[in-house]
PANU-970132 format. One record per residue (C-alpha): residue number from 1; residue in three letters; z, y, x. Coordinates in pm, 1 decimal. Layout:
% residues N
REC    k    r         z         y         x
REC  NUM  ALA         Z         Y         X
...
//
This chain:
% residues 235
REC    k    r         z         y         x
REC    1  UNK    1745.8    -540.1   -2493.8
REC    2  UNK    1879.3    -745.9   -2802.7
REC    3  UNK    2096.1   -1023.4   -2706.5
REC    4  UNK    1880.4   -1228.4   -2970.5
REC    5  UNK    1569.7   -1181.3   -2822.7
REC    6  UNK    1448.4   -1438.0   -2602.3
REC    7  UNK    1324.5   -1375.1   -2223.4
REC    8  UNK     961.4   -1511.8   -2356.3
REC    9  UNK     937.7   -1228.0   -2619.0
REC   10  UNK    1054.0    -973.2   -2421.8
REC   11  UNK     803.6   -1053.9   -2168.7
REC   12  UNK     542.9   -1027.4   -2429.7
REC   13  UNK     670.1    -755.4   -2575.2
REC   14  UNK     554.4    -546.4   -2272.7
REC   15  UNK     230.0    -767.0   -2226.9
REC   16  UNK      23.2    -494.9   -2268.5
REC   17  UNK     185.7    -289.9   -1987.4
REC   18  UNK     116.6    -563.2   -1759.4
REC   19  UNK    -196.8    -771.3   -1637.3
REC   20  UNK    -187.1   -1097.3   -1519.8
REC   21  UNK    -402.9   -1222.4   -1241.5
REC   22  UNK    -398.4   -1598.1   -1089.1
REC   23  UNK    -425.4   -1597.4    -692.3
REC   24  UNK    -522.3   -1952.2    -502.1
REC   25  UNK    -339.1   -1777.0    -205.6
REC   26  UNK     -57.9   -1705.1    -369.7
REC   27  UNK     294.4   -1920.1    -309.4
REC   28  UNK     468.5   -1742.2    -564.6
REC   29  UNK     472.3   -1569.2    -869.1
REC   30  UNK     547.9   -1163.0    -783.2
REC   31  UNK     530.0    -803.3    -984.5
REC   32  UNK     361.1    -566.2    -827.2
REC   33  UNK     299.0    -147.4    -977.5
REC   34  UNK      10.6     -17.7    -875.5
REC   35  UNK     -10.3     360.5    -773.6
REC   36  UNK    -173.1     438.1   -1119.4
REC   37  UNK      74.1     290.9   -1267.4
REC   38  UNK     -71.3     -37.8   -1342.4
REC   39  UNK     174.6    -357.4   -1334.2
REC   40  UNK      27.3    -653.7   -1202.6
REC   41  UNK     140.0    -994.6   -1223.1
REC   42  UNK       1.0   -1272.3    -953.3
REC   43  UNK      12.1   -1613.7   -1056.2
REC   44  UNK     -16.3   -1923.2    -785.0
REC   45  UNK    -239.1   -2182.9    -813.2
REC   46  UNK      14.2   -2422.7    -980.5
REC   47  UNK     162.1   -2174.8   -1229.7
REC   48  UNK     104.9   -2089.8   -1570.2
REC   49  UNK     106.9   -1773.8   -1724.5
REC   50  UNK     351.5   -1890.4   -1976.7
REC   51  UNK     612.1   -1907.4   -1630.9
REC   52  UNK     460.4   -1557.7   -1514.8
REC   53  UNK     536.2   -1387.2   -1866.1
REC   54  UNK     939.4   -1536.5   -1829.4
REC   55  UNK     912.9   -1391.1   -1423.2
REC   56  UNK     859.3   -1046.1   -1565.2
REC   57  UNK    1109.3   -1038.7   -1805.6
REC   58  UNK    1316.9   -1141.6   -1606.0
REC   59  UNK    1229.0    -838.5   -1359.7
REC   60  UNK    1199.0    -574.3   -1657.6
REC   61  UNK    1460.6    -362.2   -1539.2
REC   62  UNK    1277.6    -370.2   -1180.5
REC   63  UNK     974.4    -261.1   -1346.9
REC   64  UNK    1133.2       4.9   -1525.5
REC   65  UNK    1280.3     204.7   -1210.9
REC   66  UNK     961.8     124.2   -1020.5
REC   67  UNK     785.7     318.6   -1259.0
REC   68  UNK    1064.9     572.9   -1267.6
REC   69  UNK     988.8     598.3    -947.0
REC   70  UNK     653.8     695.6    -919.0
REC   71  UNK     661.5     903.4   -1212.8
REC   72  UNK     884.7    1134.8    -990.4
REC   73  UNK     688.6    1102.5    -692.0
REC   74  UNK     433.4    1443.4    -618.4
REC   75  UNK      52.0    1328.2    -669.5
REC   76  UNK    -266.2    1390.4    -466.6
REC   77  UNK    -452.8    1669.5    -542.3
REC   78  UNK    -755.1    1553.2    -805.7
REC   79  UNK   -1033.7    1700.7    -632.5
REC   80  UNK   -1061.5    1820.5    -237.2
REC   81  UNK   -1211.7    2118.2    -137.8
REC   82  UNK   -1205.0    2367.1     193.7
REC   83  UNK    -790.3    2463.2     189.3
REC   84  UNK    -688.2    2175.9     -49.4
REC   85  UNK    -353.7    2070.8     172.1
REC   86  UNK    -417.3    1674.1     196.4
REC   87  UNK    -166.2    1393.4     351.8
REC   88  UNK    -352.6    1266.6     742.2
REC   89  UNK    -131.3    1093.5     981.4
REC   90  UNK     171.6    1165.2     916.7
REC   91  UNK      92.5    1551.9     787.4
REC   92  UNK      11.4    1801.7     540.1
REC   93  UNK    -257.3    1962.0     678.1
REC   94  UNK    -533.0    2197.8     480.6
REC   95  UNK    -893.5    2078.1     525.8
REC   96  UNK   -1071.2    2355.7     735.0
REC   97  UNK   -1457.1    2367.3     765.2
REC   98  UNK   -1558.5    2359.4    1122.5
REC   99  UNK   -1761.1    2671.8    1136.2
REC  100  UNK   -2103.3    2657.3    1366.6
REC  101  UNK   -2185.0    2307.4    1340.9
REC  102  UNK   -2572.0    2198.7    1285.9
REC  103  UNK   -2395.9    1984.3     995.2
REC  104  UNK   -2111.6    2030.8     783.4
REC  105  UNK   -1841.2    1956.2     926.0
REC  106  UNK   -1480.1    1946.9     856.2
REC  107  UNK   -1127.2    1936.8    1062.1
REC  108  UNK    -811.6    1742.0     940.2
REC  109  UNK    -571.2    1877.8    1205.9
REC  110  UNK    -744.0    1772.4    1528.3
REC  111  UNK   -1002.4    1515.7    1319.5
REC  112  UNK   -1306.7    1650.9    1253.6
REC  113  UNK   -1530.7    1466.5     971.2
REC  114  UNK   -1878.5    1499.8     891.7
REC  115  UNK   -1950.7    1552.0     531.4
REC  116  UNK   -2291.6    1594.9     253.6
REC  117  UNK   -2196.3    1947.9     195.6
REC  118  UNK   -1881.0    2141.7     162.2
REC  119  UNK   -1946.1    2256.9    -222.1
REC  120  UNK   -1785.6    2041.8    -478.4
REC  121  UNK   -1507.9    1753.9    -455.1
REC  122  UNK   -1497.6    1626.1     -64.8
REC  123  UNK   -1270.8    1384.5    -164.3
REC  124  UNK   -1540.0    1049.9    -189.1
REC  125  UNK   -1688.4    1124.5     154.4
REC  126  UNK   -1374.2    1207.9     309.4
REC  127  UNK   -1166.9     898.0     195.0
REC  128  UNK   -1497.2     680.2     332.9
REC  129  UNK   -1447.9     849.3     706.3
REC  130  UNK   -1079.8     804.3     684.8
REC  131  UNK   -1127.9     417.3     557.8
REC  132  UNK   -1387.3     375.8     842.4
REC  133  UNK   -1136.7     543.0    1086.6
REC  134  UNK    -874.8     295.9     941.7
REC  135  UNK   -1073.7      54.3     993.6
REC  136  UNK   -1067.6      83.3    1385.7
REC  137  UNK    -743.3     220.0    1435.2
REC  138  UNK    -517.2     -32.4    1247.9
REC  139  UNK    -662.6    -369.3    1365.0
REC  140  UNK    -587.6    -233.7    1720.8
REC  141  UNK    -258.8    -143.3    1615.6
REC  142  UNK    -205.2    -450.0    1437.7
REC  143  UNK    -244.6    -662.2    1706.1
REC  144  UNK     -91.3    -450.0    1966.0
REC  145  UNK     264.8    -504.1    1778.8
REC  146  UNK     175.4    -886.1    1722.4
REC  147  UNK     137.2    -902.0    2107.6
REC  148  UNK     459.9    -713.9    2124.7
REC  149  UNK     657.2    -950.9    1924.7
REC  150  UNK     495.1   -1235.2    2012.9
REC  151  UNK     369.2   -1334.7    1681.4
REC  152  UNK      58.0   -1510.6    1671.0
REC  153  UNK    -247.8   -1390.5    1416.1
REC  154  UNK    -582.4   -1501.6    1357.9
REC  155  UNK    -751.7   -1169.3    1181.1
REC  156  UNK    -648.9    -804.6    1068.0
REC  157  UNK    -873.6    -667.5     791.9
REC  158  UNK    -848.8    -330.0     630.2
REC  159  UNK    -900.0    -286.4     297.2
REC  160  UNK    -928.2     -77.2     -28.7
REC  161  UNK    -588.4    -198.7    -186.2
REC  162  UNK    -453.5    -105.6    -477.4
REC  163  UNK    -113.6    -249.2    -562.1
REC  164  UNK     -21.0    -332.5    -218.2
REC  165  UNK      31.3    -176.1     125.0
REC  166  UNK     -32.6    -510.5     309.7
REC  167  UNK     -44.3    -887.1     310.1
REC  168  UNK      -5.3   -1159.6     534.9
REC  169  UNK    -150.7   -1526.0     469.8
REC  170  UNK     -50.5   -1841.7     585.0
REC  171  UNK    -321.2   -1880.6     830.3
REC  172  UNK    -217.7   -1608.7     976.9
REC  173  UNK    -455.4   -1343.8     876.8
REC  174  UNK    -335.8    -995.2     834.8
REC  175  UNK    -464.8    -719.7     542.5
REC  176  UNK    -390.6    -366.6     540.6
REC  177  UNK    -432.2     -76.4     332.8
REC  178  UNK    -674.5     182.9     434.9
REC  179  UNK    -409.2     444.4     330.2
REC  180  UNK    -179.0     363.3     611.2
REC  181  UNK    -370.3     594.2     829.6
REC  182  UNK    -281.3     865.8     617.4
REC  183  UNK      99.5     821.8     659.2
REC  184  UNK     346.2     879.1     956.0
REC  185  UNK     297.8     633.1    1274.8
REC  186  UNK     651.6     495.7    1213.6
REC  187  UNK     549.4     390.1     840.7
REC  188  UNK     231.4     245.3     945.8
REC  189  UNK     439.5       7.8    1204.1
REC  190  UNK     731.1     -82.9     986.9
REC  191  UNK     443.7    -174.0     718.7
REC  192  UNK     227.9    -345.3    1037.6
REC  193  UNK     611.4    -513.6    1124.0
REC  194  UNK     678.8    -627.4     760.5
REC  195  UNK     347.7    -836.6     727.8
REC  196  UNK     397.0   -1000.4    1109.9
REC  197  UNK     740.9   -1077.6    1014.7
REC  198  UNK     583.9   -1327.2     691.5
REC  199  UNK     465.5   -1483.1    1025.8
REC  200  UNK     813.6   -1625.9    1032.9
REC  201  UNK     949.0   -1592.8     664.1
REC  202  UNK     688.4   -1613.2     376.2
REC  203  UNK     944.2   -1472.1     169.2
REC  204  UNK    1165.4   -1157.2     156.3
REC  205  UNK    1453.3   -1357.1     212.2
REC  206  UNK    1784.6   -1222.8     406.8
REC  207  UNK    1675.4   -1391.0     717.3
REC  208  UNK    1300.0   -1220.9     723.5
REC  209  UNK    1477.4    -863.5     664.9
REC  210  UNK    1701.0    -994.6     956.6
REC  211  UNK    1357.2   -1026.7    1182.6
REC  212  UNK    1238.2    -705.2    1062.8
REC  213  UNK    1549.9    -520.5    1153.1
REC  214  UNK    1515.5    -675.6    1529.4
REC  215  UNK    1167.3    -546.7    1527.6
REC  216  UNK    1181.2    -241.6    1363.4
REC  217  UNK    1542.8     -75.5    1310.3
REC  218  UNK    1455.4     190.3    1133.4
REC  219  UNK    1263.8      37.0     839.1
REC  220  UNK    1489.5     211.7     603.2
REC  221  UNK    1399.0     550.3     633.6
REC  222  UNK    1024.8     398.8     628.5
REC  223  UNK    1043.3     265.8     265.6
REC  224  UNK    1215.7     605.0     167.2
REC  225  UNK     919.4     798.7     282.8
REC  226  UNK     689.9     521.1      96.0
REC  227  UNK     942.6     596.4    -220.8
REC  228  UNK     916.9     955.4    -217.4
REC  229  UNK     519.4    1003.8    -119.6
REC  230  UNK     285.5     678.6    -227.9
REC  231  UNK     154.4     871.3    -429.8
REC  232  UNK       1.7    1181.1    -166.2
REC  233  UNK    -122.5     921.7     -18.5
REC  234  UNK    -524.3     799.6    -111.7
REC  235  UNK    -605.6     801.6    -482.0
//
């Protein structure tokens, strides 16, 4: 970057790589990169865009790796069919059609999913019965490790999110990612364990990693595996 540039027109200078989107939720200003490669930038209620432009500038060189980073990272097959290998719990497992069945029907390792038909993509109906299957496992998870730690909630909701793995407001609600179903059970806690811990630090200050370490030690090798597969993960 030119020394002689200000921080304002480098952030603009890259305006077009990024969109900016004002939050009432929001505390903070924060850069997020979606898994298409989208970089989004949250304003809070009292900020300005103007103060969000200098906030990415000033995390350019963030930016830049996280993108290096998913440009490295293996993608999901476009379009599913019988034997396309697919990422389920933890897995790569092919999808096999369950032969015999007075519908179509087909298996994810020991999941079996009923579908339209098994010609063309399988991919929409499929990623609606794993989101619906989401949706029932991961509240009860969710509030199985809040009883655990003794952190007190109010909601989980699972959603269709695109930029972010999880949330946690200040009321005490709790939003996941449909797509955590799809990943080991050890990711899907340490990401369960990161959003309870905001229950205590509504920041990623040194002292909420220090409650997420007590909680769940091995949170490292959790945000490798998120590194090096977000992207087999959903679509």
């Amino acid at each position: 970057m030119d020394g002689a540039q200000s921080a304002e027109e480098a952030a603009g200078a890259g305006a077009t790589e990024v969109v900016y989107v004002r939050s009432d939720r929001a505390r903070q200003y924060r850069l997020t990169l979606r898994r298409d490669g989208v970089a989004v930038a949250t304003i809070p209620r009292r900020g300005s865009e103007r103060e969000a432009r200098l906030f990415v500038s000033r995390h350019l060189r963030w930016l830049e790796r996280a993108r290096a980073r998913l440009r490295a990272q293996p993608l999901s097959v476009a379009e599913w069919r019988p034997g396309t290998v697919v990422h389920w719990r933890g897995a790569e497992v092919p999808i096999e059609v369950r032969p015999g069945a007075a519908r179509p029907e087909v298996a994810l390792g020991a999941d079996v999913f009923r579908v339209p038909r098994l010609e063309g993509d399988l991919r929409p109906a499929l990623q609606i019965r794993m989101a619906h299957r989401a949706r029932i496992e991961l509240p009860a998870r969710a509030w199985e490790l809040a009883a655990g730690t003794d952190t007190p909630i109010t909601n989980v909701v699972v959603r269709n999110q695109r930029a972010r793995w999880g949330s946690c407001s200040a009321r005490g609600v709790i939003s996941l990612n449909w797509r955590l179903i799809q990943a080991p059970d050890a990711v899907r806690d340490y990401l369960i364990y990161h959003e309870l811990m905001h229950r205590r630090e509504m920041n990623h200050s040194g002292r909420f990693w220090r409650h997420v370490e007590e909680v769940c030690p091995g949170w490292r090798a959790a945000e490798r595996w998120l590194r090096g597969h977000a992207g087999l993960l959903g679509g």
